[in-house]
C-alpha positions as CSV (number, residue, x, y, z in Angstrom):
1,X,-45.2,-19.0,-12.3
2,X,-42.1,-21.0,-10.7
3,X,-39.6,-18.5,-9.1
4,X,-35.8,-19.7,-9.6
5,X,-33.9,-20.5,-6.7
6,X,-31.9,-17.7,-4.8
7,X,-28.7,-19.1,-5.6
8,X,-29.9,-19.1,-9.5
9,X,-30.4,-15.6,-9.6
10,X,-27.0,-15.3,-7.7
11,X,-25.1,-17.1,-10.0
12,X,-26.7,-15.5,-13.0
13,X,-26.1,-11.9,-11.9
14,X,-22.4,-13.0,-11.6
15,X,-22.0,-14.7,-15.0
16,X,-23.6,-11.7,-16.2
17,X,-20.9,-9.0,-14.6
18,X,-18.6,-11.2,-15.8
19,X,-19.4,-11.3,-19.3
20,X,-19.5,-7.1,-19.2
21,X,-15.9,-7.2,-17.7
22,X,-14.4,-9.2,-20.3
23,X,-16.7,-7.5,-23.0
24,X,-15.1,-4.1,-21.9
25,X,-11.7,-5.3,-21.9
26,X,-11.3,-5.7,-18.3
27,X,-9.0,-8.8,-17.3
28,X,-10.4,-10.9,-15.4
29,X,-8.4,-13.3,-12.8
30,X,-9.1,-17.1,-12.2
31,X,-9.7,-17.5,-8.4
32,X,-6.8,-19.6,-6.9
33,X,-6.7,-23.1,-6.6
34,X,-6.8,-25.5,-3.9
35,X,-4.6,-28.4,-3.5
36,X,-5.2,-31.0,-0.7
37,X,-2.6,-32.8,0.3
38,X,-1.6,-34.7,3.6
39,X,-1.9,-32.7,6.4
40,X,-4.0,-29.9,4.5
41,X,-3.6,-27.8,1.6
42,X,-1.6,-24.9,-0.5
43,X,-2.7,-22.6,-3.5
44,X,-1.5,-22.8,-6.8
45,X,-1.5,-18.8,-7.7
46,X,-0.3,-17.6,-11.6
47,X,2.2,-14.9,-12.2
48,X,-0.2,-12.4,-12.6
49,X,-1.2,-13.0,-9.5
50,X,2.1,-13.1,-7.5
51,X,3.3,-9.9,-9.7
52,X,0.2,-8.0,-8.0
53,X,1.3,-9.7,-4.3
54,X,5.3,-8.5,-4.6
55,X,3.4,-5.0,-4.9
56,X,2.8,-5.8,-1.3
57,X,5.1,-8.4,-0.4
58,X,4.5,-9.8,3.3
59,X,5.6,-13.5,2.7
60,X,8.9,-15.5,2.0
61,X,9.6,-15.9,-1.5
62,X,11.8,-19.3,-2.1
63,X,13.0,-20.5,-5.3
64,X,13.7,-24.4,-5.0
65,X,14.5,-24.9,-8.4
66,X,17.8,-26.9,-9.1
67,X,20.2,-26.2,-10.7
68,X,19.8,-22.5,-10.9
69,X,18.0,-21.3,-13.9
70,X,17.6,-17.4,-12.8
71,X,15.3,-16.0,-10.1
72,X,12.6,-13.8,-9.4
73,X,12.8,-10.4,-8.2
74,X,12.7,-10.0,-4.3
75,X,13.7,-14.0,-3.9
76,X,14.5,-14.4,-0.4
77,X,16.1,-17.9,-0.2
78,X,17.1,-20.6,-2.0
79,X,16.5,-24.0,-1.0
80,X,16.5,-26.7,-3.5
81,X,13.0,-28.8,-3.6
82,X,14.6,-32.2,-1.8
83,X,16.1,-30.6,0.8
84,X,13.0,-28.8,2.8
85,X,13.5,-30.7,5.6
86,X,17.1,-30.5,5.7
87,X,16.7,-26.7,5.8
88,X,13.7,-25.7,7.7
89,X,16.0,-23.4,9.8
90,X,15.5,-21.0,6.3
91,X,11.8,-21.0,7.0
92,X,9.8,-18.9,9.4
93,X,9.2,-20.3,12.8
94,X,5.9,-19.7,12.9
95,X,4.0,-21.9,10.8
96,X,1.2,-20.0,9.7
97,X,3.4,-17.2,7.9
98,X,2.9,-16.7,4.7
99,X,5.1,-18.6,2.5
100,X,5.6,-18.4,-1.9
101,X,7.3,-21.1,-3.5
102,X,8.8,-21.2,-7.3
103,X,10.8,-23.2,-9.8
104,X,11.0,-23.4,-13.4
105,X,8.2,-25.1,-14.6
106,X,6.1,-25.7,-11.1
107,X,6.6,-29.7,-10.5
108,X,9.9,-28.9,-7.9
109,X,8.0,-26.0,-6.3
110,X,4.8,-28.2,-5.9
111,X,7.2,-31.0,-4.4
112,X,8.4,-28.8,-2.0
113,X,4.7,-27.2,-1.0
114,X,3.3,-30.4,-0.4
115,X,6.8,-31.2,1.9
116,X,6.0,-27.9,3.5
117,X,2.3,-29.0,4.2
118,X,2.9,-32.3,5.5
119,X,5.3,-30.2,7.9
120,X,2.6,-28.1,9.2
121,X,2.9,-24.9,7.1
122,X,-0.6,-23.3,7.0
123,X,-0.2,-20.6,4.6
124,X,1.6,-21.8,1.3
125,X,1.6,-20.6,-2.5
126,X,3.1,-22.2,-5.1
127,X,3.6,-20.4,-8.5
128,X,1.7,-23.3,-10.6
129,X,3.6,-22.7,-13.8
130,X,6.9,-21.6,-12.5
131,X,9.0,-18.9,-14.5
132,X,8.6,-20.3,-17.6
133,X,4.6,-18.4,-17.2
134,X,6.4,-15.5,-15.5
135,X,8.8,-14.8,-18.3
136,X,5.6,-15.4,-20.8
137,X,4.0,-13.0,-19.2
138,X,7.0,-10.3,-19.5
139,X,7.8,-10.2,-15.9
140,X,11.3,-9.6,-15.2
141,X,14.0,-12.8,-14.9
142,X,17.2,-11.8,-12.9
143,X,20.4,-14.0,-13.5
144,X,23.4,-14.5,-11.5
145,X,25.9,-13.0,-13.0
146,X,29.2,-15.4,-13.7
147,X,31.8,-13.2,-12.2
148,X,30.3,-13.3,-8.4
């Protein structure tokens, strides 16, 4: 009798926990995902995930969406998506921190991570499908108010 491979039973023991988590109701999270880019890589993250991370928050949370649409809550800065470069002083000096970037829909914010990259920041996120999945999701949208 042929034994499967190690890495068979591996795998099979994993899709098997996964199909009782999701049988039992349990949500399951898709891992992040890699982007390469020149100069190295950031991670695409969903709302889900960045709503569990601002229960923790140790990074810089930049909206580069123009014009303003609204914001999320605990946005640090706001630098519009073309004008990284021109504004790097808004950015941490060192450039492994850990840095969150979002927009509306995700193409700006990606734009700008893949600026940031090429610029030798390490450590970037960028919220794949913007606010548009964070209001979906029934996560909070703040607004500027017109009177300020």
């Amino acid at each position: 009798m042929r034994r499967a491979p190690a890495r068979w039973v591996v795998d099979l023991a994993a899709v098997v926990v996964l199909v009782l988590l999701v049988g039992l109701g349990c949500k399951v999270q898709a891992p992040e995902e890699i982007v390469t880019v020149e100069g190295g890589s950031y991670r695409n993250i969903g709302a889900e995930q960045l709503y569990r991370m601002l229960q923790r928050k140790d990074f810089l949370l930049v909206n580069v969406h123009i014009p303003y649409e609204g914001e999320l809550p605990q946005t640090d800065v706001f630098v519009p998506y073309n004008e990284i470069e021109k504004n790097i002083d808004q950015f941490p000096a060192d450039r492994s921190a850990k840095i969150v970037l979002y927009c509306r829909s995700g193409r700006m914010s990606a734009i700008a991570a893949e600026t940031l990259v090429k610029l030798g920041f390490t450590n970037v996120y960028n919220l794949k499908q913007g606010m548009q999945e964070w209001k979906a999701k029934g996560y909070p949208l703040l607004e500027k108010s017109g009177d300020g």
